[in-house]
C-alpha positions in Angstrom: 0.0 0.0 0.0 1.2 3.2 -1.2 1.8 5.9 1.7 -1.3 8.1 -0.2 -3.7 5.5 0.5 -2.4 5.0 4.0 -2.5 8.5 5.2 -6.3 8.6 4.1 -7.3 5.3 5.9 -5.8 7.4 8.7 -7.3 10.8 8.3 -10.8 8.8 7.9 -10.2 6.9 11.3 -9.5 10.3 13.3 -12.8 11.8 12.1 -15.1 8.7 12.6 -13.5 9.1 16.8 -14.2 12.5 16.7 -18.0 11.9 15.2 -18.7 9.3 18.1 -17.2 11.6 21.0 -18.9 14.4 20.0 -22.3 12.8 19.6 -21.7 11.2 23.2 -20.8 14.8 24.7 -24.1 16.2 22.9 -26.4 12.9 24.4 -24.6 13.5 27.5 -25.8 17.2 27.7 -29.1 16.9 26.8 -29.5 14.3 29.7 -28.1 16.8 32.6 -30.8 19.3 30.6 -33.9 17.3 31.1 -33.3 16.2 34.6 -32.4 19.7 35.5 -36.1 20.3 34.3 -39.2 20.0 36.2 -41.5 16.8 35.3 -44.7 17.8 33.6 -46.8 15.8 36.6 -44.4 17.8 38.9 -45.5 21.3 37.7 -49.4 20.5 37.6 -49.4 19.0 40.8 -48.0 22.2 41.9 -49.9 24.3 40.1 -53.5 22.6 41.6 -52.0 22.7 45.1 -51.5 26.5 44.6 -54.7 27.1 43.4 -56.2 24.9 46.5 -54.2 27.3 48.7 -55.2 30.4 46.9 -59.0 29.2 47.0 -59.0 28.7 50.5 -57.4 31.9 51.5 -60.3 33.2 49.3 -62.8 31.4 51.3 -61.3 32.3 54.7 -61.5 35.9 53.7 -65.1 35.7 52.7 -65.9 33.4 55.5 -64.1 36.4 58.0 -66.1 39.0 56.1 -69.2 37.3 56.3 -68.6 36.5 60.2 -68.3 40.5 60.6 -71.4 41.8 63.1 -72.4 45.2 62.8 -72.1 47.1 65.8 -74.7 49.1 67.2 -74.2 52.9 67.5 -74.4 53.9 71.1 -77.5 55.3 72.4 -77.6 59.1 73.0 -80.9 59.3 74.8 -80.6 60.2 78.9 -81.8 57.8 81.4 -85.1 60.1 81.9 -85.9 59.9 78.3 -85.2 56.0 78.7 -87.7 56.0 81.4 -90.3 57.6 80.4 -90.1 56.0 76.9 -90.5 52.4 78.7 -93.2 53.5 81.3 -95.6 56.3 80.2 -98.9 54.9 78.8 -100.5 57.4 76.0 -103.9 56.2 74.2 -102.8 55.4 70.7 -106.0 53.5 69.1 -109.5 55.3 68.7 -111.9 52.7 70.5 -115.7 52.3 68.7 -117.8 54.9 69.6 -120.5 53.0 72.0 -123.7 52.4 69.9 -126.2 55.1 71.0 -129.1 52.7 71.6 -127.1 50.7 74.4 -127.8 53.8 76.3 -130.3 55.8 75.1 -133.6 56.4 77.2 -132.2 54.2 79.7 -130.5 54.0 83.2 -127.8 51.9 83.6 -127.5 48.8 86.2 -124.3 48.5 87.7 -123.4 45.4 85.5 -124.4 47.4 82.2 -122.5 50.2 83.3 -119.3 48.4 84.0 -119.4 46.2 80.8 -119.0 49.7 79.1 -116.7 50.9 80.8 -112.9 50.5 79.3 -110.2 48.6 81.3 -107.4 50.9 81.3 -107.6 54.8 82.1 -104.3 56.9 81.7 -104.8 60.4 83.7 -101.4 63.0 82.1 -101.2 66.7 80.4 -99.0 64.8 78.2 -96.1 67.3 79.6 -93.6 65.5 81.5 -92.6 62.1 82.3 -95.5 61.9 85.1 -98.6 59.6 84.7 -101.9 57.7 86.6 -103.1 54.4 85.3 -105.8 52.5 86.2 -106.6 48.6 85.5 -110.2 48.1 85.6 -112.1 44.4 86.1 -115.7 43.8 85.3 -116.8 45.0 88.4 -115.5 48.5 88.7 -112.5 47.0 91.2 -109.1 48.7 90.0 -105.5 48.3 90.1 -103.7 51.7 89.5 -99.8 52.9 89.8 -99.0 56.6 89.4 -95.1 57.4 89.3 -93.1 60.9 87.8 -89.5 61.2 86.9 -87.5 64.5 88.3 -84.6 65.1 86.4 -81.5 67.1 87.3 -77.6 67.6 87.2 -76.0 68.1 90.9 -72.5 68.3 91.5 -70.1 66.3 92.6 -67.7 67.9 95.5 -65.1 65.5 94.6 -64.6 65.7 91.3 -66.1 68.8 90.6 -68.1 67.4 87.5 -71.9 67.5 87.5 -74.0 64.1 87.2 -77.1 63.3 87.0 -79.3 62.8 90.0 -82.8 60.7 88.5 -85.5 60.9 91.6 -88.1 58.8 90.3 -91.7 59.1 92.4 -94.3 56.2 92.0 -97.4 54.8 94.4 -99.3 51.6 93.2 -102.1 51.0 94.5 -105.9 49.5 94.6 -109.9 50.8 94.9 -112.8 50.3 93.4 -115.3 52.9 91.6 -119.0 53.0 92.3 -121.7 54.5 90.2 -123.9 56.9 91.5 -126.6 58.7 89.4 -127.3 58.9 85.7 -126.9 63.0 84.7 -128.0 62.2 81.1 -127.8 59.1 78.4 -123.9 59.7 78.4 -122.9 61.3 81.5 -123.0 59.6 84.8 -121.8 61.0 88.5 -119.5 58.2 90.1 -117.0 58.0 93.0 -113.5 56.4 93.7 -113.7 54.3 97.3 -111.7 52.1 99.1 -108.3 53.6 97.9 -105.3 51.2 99.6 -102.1 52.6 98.8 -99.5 49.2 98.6 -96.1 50.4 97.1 -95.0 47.0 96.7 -94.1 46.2 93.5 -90.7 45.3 92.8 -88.3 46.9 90.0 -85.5 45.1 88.5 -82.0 45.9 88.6 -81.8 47.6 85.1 -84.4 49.8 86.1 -82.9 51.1 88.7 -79.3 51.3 87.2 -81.0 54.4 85.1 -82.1 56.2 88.8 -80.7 57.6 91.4 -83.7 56.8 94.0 -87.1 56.2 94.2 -89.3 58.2 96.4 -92.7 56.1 97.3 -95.6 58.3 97.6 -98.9 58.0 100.3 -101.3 59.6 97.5 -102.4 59.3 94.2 -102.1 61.8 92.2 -106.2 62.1 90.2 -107.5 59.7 92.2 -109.9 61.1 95.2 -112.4 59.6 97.1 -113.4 63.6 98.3 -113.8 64.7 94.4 -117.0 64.9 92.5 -116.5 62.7 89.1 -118.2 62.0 85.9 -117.7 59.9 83.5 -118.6 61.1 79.6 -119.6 57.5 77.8 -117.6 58.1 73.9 -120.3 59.4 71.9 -120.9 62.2 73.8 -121.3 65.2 71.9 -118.4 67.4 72.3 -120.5 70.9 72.1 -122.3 69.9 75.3 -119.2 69.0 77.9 -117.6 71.7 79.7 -114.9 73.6 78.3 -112.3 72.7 81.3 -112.6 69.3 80.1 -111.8 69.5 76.4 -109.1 72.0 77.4 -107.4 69.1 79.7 -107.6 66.2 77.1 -106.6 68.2 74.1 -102.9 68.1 75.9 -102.0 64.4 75.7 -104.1 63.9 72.5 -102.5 66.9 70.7 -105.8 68.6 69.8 -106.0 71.9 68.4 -109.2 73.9 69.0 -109.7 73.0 65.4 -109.1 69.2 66.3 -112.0 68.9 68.1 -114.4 66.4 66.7 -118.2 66.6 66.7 -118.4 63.8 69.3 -116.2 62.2 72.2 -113.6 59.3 70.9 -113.1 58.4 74.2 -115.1 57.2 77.0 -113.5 59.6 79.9 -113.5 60.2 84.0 -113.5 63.5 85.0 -113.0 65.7 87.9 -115.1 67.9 88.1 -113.9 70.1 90.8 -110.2 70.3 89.4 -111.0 70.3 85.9 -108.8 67.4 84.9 -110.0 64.2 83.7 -108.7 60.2 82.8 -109.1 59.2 79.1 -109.9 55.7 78.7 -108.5 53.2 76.0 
C-alpha cells in the first residue's frame, strides 16, 4: 500500500472518533438538561395545590367578612328619656264609639255600666314624664300605679363634675269605683272608694341602674275619694261637655281647637272640681 492511501485510511479513522465523541458529549448534555427540568406531573401538581391554597385563603377571607357583626351605634338618649319612653302609657287606638241605643232612654245597672266601661284609664297633660293608670275588672274593682321622673344635674364635690341625679316618684295602688246617678244618656256621677295605697311592686335591677332613688308616695295623684267625678260614655257630643274638660284632654291627644271632633272618641272620667279628667283606652 502506497503511503497516499495510508494516510487517508488514517485521516478517515481520526474523524469517525471525533464523530462518536462528540455525539456522546451532545447525548450527554441533553441528559443533565432534562433532569435539571421540572417533570410535567411535577408542575401541575404544583400548580392545583397552589390554586387549593389560593381558594382557601379566598374562602377564609369571605368566611371572616361574612362572620363580621355590625355594631350598634351607642345610644344618646338620657336615662329620663329611657324612662319615660319604657313607662308612660299614652292612648294610641280610637276605641268604637259606643252604639247610641245601648244607652239611650235608659238608666244603667251597675253590671251594664261596667261592661262599658274601658279597662285601662291613663290620667297626664302629656307634659312631663308623670302619669296615673288604672286597670279596671268587670266590676269596677281597680288596680292603679302613678309614678313621675325629676330630672337634674348636681354636682359632685369631689370631682367637681356634674351628674345626673334621677328621683323617680311612684305609688301603686288598689280601689274600686262606684256609680252613683245617671246626669243624662252619656254622663253619669261616680266615686272612687276604698283607695289602699300598697307600694310594693318590685323593680328590676336595670331599672334602677338608670335612677338615682325612688321616692314612694302615700297619695295618688287624680285619684280622690273627696272629688265629685263624671264619667262622659264616647259618643258624647263634644258641644255639650264643659270647656275645662276639652281643654285638659286636648294636651295628651295633641288637639287643636280646630281638632276637636263633633263627638267624644273616648269614653273619659273626669273631675269635676279640678278640671282634669282620665281618658280611657
Amino acid at each position: 500500500m502506497n503511503n497516499k492511501k495510508i494516510c487517508a485510511l488514517i485521516i478517515a479513522i481520526i474523524s469517525s472518533l471525533s464523530l462518536a465523541s462528540c455525539s456522546e458529549d451532545i447525548n450527554k448534555k441533553e441528559k443533565n438538561i432534562s433532569s435539571s427540568l421540572p417533570d410535567s406531573s411535577s408542575i401541575s401538581e404544583s400548580t392545583t395545590v397552589e390554586a387549593t391554597e389560593n381558594n382557601d385563603i379566598e374562602s377564609t377571607t369571605e368566611a371572616d367578612e361574612s362572620s363580621v357583626t355590625e355594631v350598634e351605634e351607642p345610644t344618646t338618649e338620657t336615662p329620663t328619656e329611657k324612662i319615660t319612653e319604657n313607662i308612660a302609657i299614652e292612648p294610641t287606638e280610637q276605641p268604637t264609639e259606643i252604639p247610641f241605643e245601648q244607652i239611650e232612654n235608659k238608666s244603667l245597672s251597675d253590671t251594664e255600666f261596667f261592661e262599658l266601661l274601658p279597662l285601662s284609664f291613663s290620667f297626664s297633660s302629656g307634659v312631663g314624664g308623670w302619669e296615673t293608670h288604672l286597670s279596671f275588672s268587670d266590676a269596677g274593682s281597680f288596680i292603679g300605679e302613678y309614678h313621675d321622673t325629676n330630672y337634674d344635674l348636681i354636682l359632685n364635690e369631689e370631682t367637681n363634675t356634674e351628674e345626673s341625679n334621677v328621683i323617680y316618684d311612684y305609688c301603686n295602688f288598689k280601689g274600686s269605683l262606684k256609680k252613683l246617678d245617671k246626669i243624662n244618656d252619656y254622663t253619669y256621677s261616680v266615686k272612687f272608694e276604698n283607695i289602699e295605697i300598697l307600694n310594693d311592686t318590685v323593680f328590676d335591677n336595670e331599672f334602677l341602674n338608670q335612677i338615682t332613688r325612688i321616692d314612694y308616695k302615700e297619695e295618688v295623684y287624680g285619684v280622690d275619694d273627696e272629688c265629685e267625678y263624671y264619667v262622659y260614655f264616647s259618643g258624647a257630643p263634644t258641644s255639650e261637655l264643659p270647656e275645662g274638660f276639652l281643654s285638659w284632654i286636648s294636651m295628651p291627644l295633641s288637639w287643636g281647637i280646630e281638632d276637636i271632633p263633633e263627638t267624644l272618641p273616648y269614653t273619659c272620667i273626669y273631675n269635676v272640681n279640678t278640671e282634669q279628667a282620665f281618658i280611657g283606652y
